[in-house]
C-alpha positions as CSV (number, residue, x, y, z in Angstrom):
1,X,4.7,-38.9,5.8
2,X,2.8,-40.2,2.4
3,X,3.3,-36.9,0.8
4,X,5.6,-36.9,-2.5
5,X,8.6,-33.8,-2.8
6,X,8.5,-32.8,-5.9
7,X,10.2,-29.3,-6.5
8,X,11.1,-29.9,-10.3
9,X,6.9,-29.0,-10.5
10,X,8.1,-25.1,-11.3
11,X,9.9,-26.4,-14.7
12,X,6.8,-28.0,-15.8
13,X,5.1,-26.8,-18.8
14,X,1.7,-25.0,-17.5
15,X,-1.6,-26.6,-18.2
16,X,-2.3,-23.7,-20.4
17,X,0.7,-24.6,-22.1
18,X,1.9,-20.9,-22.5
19,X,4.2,-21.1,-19.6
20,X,5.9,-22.6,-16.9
21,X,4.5,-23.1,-13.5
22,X,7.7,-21.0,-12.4
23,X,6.3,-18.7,-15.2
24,X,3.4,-18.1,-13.4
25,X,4.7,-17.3,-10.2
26,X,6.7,-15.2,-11.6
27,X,3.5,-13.0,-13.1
28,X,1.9,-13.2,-9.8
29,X,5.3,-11.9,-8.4
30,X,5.5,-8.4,-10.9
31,X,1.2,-8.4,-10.1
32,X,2.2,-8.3,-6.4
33,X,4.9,-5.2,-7.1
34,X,3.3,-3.2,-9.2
35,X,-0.2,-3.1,-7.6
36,X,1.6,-2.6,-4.6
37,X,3.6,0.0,-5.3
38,X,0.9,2.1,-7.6
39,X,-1.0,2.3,-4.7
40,X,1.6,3.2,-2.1
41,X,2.2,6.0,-4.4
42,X,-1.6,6.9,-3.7
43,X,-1.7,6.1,-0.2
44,X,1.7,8.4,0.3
45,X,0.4,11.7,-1.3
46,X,-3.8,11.5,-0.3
47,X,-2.2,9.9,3.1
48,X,0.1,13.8,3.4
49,X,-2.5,15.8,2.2
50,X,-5.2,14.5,5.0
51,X,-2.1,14.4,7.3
52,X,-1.7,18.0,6.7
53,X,-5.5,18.9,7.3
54,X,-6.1,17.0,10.5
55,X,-3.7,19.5,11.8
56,X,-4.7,23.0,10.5
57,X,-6.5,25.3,12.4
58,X,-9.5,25.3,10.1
59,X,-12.1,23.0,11.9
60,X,-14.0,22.7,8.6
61,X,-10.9,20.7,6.8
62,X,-9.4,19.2,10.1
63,X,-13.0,17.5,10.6
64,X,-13.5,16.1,7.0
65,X,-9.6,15.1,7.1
66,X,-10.8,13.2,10.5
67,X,-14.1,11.8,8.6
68,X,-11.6,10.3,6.1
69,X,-9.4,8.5,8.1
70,X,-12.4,7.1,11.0
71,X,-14.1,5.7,7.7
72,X,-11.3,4.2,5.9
73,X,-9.8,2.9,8.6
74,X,-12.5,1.4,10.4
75,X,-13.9,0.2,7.3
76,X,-12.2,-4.1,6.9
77,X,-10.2,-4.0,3.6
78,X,-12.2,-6.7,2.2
79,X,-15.5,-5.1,2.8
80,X,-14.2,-1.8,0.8
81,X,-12.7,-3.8,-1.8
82,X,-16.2,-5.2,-2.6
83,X,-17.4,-1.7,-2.5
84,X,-14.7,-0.8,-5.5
85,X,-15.1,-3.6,-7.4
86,X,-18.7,-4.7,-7.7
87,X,-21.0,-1.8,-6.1
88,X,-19.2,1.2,-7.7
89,X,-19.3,0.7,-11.4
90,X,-23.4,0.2,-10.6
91,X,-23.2,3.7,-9.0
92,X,-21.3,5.6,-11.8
93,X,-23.6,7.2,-14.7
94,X,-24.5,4.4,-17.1
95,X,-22.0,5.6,-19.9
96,X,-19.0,5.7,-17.7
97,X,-19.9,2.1,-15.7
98,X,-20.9,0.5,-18.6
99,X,-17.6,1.1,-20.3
100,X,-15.6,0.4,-17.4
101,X,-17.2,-3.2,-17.1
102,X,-16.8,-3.6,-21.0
103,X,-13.1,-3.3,-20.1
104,X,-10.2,-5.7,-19.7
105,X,-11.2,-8.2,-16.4
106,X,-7.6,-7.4,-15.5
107,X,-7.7,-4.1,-16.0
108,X,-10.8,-3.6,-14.1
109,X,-9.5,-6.1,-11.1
110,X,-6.1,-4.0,-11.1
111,X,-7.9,-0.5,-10.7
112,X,-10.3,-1.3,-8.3
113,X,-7.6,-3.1,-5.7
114,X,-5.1,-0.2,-6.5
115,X,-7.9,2.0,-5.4
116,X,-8.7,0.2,-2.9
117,X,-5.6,-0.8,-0.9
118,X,-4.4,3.0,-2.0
119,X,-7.4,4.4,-0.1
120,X,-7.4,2.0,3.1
121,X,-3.6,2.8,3.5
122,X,-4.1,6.7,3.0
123,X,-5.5,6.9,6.2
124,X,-3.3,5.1,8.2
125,X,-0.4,7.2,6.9
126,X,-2.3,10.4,7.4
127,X,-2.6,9.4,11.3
128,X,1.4,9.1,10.9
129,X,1.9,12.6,9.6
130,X,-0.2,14.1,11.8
131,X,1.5,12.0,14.5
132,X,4.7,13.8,12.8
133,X,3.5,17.1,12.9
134,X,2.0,17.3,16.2
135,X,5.5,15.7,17.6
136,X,7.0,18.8,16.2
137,X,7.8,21.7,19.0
138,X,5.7,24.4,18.7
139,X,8.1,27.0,18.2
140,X,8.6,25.7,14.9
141,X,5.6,26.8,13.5
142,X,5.8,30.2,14.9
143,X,8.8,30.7,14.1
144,X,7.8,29.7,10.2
145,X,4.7,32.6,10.7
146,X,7.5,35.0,12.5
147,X,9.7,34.8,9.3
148,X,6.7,36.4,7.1
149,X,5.9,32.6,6.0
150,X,2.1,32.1,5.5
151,X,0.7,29.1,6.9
152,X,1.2,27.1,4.1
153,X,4.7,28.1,3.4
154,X,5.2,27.1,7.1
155,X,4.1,23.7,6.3
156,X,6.0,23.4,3.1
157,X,9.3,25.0,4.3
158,X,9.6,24.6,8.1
159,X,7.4,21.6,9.1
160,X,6.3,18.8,6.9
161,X,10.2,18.1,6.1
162,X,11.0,17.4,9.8
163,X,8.2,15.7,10.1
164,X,8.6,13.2,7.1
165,X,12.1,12.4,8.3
166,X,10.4,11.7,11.7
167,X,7.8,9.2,10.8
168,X,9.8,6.9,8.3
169,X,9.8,3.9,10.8
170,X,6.3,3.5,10.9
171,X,5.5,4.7,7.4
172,X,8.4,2.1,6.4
173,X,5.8,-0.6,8.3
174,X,2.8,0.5,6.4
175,X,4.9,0.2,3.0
176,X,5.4,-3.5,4.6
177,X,1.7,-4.0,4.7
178,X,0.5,-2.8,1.5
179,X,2.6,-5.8,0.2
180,X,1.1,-7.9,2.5
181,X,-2.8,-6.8,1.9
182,X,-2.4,-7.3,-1.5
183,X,-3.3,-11.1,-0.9
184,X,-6.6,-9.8,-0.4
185,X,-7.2,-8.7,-4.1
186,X,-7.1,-12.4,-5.4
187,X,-10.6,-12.4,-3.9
188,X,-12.0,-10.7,-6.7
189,X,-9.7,-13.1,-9.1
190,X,-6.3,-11.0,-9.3
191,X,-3.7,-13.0,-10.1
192,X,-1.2,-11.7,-7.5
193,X,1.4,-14.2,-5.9
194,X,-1.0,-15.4,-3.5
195,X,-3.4,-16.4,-6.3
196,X,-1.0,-17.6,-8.2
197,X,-0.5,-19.9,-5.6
198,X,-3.4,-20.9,-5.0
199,X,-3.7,-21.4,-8.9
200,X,-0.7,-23.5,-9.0
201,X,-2.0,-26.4,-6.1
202,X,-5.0,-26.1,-7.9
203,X,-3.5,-27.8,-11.2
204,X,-0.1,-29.3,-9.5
205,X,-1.8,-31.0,-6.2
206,X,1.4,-29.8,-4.5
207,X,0.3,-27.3,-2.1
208,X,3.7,-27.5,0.1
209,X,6.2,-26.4,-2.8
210,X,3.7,-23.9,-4.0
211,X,2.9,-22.1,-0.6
212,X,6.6,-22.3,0.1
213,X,7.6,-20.6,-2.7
214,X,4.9,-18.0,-1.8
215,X,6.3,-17.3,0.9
216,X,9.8,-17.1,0.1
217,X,8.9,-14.3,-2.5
218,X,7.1,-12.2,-0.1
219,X,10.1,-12.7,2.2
220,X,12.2,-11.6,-0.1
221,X,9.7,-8.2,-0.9
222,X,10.3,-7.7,2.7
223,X,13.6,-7.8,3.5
224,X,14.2,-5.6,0.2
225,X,11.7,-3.2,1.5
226,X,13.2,-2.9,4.8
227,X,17.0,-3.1,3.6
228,X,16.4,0.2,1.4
229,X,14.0,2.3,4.0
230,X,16.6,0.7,6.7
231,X,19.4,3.0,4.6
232,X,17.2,5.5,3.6
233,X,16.2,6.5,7.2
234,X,19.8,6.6,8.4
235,X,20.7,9.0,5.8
236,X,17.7,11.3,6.9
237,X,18.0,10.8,10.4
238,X,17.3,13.8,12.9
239,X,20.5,14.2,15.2
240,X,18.7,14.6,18.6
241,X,16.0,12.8,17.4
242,X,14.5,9.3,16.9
243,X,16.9,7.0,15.1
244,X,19.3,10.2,14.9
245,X,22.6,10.6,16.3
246,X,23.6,13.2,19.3
């Protein structure tokens, strides 16, 4: 094999000469973490809150809940990130998208894939809480309503915190994927880690070390990821239920 090893590439000085190669996988590393994690935050509470609605006996809510999570989720990721990022600020009021384009590139790439990946992952975790709620016995909920609880008391109080410790598995693999989709955003020129990588072949012509590394850091994300929810979802564990001891 022709090719030339040559892992001392990271130590270089960057052709920008501000930073190191290493330097700039680095960035794209914290890019990767905090879009990530911004919009898990906003996939996790709009995710609940349709949750919630698919299941309430108002057909009104329960069918624009269900509107939400057929559209975003049927919807590719890359399609609705083109949406957010170049057909959106065209359909704001002229004031509004004119400043928003005037902004920082960064800025304006950041939002739009927060918003984006935040939005596409809502409705997957909505379909888990209401998979979480609906697992619940029924005689939770009327007993909740027995106690003098209104309905959304019952929720609150009774339901939605079995139901939370019930569905951390496959919430915990959704929080997996948001890291994972990420990549996507560097197609509207984010520089998360997969850019960055991208980046760093570009001006390096080593493509092995660079996509190695790549991949080691998002290995890393993961196993961190799963260590922590792996610990968090034994100390909330349901005796008598999934992953909860008799």
């Amino acid at each position: 094999m022709s090719y030339q090893w040559n892992w001392g590439v990271f130590l270089q000085p960057s052709a920008a000469g501000d930073d190191t190669y290493l330097g700039w996988m680095f960035s794209g590393f914290k890019m990767t973490i905090a879009l990530s994690l911004t919009a898990w935050v906003l996939a996790l509470m709009l995710g609940a809150l349709v949750g919630v609605l698919r299941t309430v006996p108002n057909k009104t809510l329960a069918g624009i809940a269900t509107a939400y999570v057929e559209l975003f989720r049927n919807v590719p990721l890359l399609v609705q990130l083109f949406i957010w990022y170049f057909v959106l600020p065209e359909l704001l009021p002229a004031s509004i998208g004119d400043a928003y384009k005037q902004s920082n590139p960064v800025l304006q790439q950041f939002l739009a894939s927060m918003v984006c990946l935040g939005l596409f992952t809502s409705a997957r975790v909505a379909e888990q809480v209401r998979a979480g709620i609906n697992s619940l016995p029924r005689g939770q909920k009327n007993a909740g309503l027995a106690l003098g609880f209104t309905l959304p008391q019952t929720y609150r109080h009774v339901m939605l915190p079995m139901a939370f410790r019930l569905v951390v598995p496959p919430l915990t693999s959704e929080f997996l994927n948001i890291f994972k989709n990420s990549a996507v955003c560097s197609t509207i020129g984010l520089l998360e880690l997969a850019a960055q990588g991208r980046q760093l072949v570009d001006y390096t012509a080593q493509p092995y070390e660079s996509f190695i590394a790549v991949t080691l850091s998002y290995i890393i994300i993961n196993v961190t990821v799963m260590t922590l929810m792996h610990r968090f979802e034994k100390r909330i564990a349901v005796p008598g239920y999934i992953g909860g001891k008799s």
